[in-house]
C-alpha positions in Angstrom: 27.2 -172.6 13.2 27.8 -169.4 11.3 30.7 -167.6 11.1 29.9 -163.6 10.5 32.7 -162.2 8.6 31.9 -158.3 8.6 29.0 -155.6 9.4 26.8 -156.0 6.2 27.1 -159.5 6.3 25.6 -160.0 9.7 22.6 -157.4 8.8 21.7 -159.3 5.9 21.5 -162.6 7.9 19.6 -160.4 10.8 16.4 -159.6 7.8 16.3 -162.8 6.5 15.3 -164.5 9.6 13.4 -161.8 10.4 11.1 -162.2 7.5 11.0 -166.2 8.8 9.1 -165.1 11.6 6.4 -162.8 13.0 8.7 -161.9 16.0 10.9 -159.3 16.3 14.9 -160.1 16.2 17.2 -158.0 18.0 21.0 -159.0 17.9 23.1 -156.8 19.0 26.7 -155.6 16.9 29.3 -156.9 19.0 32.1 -157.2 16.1 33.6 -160.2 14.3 32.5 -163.5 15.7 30.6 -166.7 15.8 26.8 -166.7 15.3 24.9 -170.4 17.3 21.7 -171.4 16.8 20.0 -172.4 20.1 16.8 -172.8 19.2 15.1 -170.9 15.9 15.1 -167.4 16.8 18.0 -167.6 19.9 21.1 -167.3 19.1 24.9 -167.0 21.1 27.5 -164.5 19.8 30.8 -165.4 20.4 34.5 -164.1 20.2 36.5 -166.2 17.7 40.1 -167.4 18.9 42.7 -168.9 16.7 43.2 -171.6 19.1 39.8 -172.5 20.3 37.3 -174.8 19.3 33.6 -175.8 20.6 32.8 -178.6 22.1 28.8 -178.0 23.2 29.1 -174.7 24.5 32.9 -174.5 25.7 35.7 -173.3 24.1 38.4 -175.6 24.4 42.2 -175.0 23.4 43.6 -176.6 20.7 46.7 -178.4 22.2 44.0 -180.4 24.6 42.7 -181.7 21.0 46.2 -183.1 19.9 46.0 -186.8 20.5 48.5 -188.1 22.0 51.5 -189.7 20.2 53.7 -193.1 21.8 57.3 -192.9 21.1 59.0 -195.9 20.1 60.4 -198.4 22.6 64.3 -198.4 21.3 67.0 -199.5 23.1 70.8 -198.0 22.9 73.7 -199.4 20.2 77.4 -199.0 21.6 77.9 -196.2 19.2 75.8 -193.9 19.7 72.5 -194.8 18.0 69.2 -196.8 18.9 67.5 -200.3 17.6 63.9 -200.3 17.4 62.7 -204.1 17.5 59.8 -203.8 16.1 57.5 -206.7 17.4 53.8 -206.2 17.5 51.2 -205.4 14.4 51.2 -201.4 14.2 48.6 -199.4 12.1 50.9 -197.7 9.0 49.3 -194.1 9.7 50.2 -194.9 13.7 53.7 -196.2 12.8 54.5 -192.9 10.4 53.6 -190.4 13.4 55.5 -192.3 16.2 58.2 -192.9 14.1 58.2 -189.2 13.1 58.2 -188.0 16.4 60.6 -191.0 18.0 63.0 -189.2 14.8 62.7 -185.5 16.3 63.6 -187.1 20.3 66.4 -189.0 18.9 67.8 -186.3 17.0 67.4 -184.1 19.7 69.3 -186.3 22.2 72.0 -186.6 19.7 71.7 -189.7 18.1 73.4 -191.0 15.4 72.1 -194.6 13.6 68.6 -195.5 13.5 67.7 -199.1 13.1 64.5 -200.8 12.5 64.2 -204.3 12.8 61.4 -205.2 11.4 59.7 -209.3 11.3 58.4 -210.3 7.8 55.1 -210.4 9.1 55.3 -206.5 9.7 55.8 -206.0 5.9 53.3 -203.0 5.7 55.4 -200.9 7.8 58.4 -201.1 5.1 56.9 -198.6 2.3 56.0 -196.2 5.9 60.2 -196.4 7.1 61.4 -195.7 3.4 59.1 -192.8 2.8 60.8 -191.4 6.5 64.2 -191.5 4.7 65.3 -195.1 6.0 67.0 -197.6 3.6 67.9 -201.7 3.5 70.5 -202.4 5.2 70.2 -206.2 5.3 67.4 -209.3 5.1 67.5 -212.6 6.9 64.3 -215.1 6.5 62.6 -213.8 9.4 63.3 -210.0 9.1 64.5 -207.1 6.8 67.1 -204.9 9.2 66.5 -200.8 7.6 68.4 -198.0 8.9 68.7 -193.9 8.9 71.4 -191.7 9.7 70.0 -188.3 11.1 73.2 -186.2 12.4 74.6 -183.6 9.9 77.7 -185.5 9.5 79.7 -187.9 7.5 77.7 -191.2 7.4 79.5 -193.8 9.6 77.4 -196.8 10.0 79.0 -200.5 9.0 77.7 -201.8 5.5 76.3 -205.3 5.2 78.2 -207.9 5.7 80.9 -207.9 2.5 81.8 -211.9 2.4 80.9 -215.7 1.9 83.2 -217.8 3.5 84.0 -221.4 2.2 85.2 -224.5 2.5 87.9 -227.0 0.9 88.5 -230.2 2.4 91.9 -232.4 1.6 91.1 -235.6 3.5 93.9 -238.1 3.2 94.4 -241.3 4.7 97.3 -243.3 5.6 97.8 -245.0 1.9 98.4 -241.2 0.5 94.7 -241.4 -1.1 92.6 -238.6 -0.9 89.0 -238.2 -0.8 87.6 -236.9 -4.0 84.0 -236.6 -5.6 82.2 -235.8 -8.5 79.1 -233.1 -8.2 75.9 -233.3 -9.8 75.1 -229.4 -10.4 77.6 -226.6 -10.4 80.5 -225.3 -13.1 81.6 -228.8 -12.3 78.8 -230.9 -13.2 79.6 -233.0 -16.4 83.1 -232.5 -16.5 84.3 -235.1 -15.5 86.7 -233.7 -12.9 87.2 -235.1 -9.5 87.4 -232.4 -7.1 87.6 -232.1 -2.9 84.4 -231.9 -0.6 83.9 -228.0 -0.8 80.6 -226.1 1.2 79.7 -223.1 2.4 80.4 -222.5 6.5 76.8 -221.9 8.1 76.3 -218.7 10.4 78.0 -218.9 13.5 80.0 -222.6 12.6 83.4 -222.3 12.5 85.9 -223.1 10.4 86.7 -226.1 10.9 83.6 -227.7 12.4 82.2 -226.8 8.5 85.1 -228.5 6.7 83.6 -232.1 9.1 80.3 -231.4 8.4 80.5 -230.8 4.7 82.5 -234.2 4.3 80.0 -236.0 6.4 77.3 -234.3 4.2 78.8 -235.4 1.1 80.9 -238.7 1.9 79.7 -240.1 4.8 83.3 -240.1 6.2 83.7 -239.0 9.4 87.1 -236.9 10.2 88.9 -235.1 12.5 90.5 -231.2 11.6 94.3 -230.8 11.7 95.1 -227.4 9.8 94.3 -224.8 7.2 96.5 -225.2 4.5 95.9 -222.2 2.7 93.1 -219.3 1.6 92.4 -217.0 -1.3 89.7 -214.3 -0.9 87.7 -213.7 -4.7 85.4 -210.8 -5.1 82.0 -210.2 -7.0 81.4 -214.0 -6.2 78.4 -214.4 -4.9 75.3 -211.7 -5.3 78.0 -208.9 -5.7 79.5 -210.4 -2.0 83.3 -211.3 -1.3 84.4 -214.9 -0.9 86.8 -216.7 1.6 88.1 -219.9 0.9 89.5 -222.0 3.3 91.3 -225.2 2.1 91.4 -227.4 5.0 93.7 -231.1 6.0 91.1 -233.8 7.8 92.4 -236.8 8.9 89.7 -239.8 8.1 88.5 -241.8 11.0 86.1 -243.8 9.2 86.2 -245.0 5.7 83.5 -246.8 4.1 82.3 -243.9 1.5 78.2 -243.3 1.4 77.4 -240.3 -0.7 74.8 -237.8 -1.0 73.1 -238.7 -3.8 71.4 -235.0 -4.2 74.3 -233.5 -4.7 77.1 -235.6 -5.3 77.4 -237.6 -8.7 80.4 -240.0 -7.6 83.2 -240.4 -4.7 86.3 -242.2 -3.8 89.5 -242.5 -2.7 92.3 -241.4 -5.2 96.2 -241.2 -5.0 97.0 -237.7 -4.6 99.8 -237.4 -7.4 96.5 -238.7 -9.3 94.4 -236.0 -8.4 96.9 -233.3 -9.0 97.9 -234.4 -12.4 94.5 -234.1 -14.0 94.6 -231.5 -16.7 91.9 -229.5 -14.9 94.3 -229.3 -11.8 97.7 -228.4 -14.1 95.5 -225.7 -16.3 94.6 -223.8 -13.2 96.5 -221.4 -11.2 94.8 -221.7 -8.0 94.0 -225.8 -8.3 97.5 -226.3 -9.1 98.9 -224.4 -6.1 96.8 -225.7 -3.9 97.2 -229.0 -5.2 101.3 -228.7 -4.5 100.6 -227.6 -1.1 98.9 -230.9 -0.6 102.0 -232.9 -2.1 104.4 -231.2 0.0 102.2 -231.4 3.3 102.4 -235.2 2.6 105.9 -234.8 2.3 106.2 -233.0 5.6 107.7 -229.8 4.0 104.5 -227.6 4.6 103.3 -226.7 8.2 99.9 -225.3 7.8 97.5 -223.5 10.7 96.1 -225.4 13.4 92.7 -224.4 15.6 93.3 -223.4 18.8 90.6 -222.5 20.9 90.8 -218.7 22.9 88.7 -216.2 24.3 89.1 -212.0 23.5 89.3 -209.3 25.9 85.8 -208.5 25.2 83.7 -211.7 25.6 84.3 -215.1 27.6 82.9 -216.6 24.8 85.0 -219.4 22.6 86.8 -218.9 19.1 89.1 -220.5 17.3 92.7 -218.5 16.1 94.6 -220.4 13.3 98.0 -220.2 13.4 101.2 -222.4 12.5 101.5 -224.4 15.3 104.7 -226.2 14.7 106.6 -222.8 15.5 105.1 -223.1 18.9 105.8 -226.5 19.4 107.4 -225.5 23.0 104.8 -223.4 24.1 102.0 -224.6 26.7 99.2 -222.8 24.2 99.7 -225.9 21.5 98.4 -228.4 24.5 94.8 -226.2 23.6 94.5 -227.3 19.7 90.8 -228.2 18.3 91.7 -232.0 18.4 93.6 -231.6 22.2 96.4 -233.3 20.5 100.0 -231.8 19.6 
């Protein structure tokens, strides 16, 4: 297929196939247009349109030649955006135009927050997202979360989650010992200093179901929660992350110690005034109050924060407030503690 750009053009092309054959060639001069070859000395002048193309020997427009392009399934947020889950293996060039066009919907329908959820095993698609403006917003083992903000306004989306929370476990039976142990790795490891059962609380454990497990873990004593004592919250603690601390009271109900060996060096049962007096405890600040809270709670001058198990206005589902419980002593609410016991 030829395309005849002007007059002179098209009479130049008309005497070199006539010189190709010993027949005569008449084409007629009907303007600017396409010359087709149908057999050697036929040919098929047509008009050229901006929006045509051929397709054997019909013109067809070009918006019938635009494939097709899926949006995205997404469902809605409560404020105002869409998740995309993404779940199935997706072609990067395929991804980069649906999401493209999923963008231009969204934006359109007002959207704010775009989130892509996207399963390890969907890596390929990551370099695609970024290149589309999105960014990180979080990783768990199974899946990197990345997110876009598309209105012309002030960026409002929550940031990652800011904080650790951990554990610190006074356990004391009825001889005023307390259970202490000795780590193998850590700041602590080698120093000599006997310290409580600390850990880190899992993703969605509470509170105090973590301070029992992490004594089981590391003691093999079994307990049962009676308060929070106290908390500090530390910053830049953990890959740039807040920490909370919890120090927690346990009440032993078994005690025949069985340590962890991979982690814990030595354990036992030490008098408390013991523990608190051990330079390591009197040097610092937040050891030594701590360890003072402990002495007086033995005293019964301290009331910490019991468990008690409630529900929101926005979900049937079960939590734990901590609060001091002995002020409420009169109130039908205590009856609902973690232990069922006032």
């Amino acid at each position: 297929m030829v395309e005849v750009t002007n007059h002179s053009s098209f009479k130049v092309l008309n005497r070199q196939l006539t010189r190709s054959s010993s027949s005569s060639l008449v084409v007629p001069k009907l303007g600017l247009g396409i010359v087709q070859a149908v057999n050697p000395f036929l040919f098929r002048f047509m008009p050229v349109t901006k929006n045509t193309s051929w397709a054997g020997e019909q013109a067809v427009p070009a918006e019938a030649r635009v494939p097709k392009i899926d949006l995205l399934d997404a469902s809605e947020d409560a404020y105002g955006g869409v998740i995309v889950d993404m779940k199935e293996p997706m072609n990067s060039d395929l991804f980069a135009s649906a999401l493209r066009a999923s963008t231009t919907k969204w934006r359109e329908q007002g959207k704010k927050g775009i989130w892509i959820k996207l399963p390890i095993e969907l890596v390929n698609l990551v370099e695609v997202a970024v290149k589309e403006g999105f960014r990180y917003h979080h990783a768990e083992p199974s899946y990197l979360m990345l997110v876009k903000w598309i209105p012309i306004t002030a960026n409002t989306l929550p940031a990652n989650a800011s904080h650790r929370v951990g554990i610190g476990a006074f356990v004391t039976n009825s001889k005023g010992e307390v259970l202490v142990v000795q780590e193998n790795s850590g700041k602590f490891k080698g120093t000599g200093v006997w310290k409580f059962p600390t850990g880190v609380v899992d993703e969605g454990e509470d509170i105090c179901t973590a301070a029992m497990r992490e004594v089981r873990e590391e003691t093999g004593i079994e307990t049962e929660f009676l308060e929070v004592l106290a908390f500090r919250q530390s910053h830049n603690s953990f890959f740039g992350k807040s920490d909370l601390f919890f120090a927690c009271m346990l009440k032993p109900s078994s005690f025949d110690i069985r340590k962890q060996d991979s982690e814990i060096a030595a354990a036992k049962w030490m008098p408390l005034e013991e523990y608190a007096a051990q330079p390591f405890i009197q040097k610092h600040e937040q050891f030594n109050y701590i360890a003072k809270v402990c002495l007086e709670k033995k005293k019964g001058n301290y009331a910490g924060f019991s468990a008690v198990p409630t529900t929101t206005g926005f979900s049937r589902k079960q939590n734990y407030l901590y609060f001091n419980k002995k002020d409420l002593s009169g109130t039908n609410i205590c009856e609902n503690s973690h232990t069922g016991k006032l």
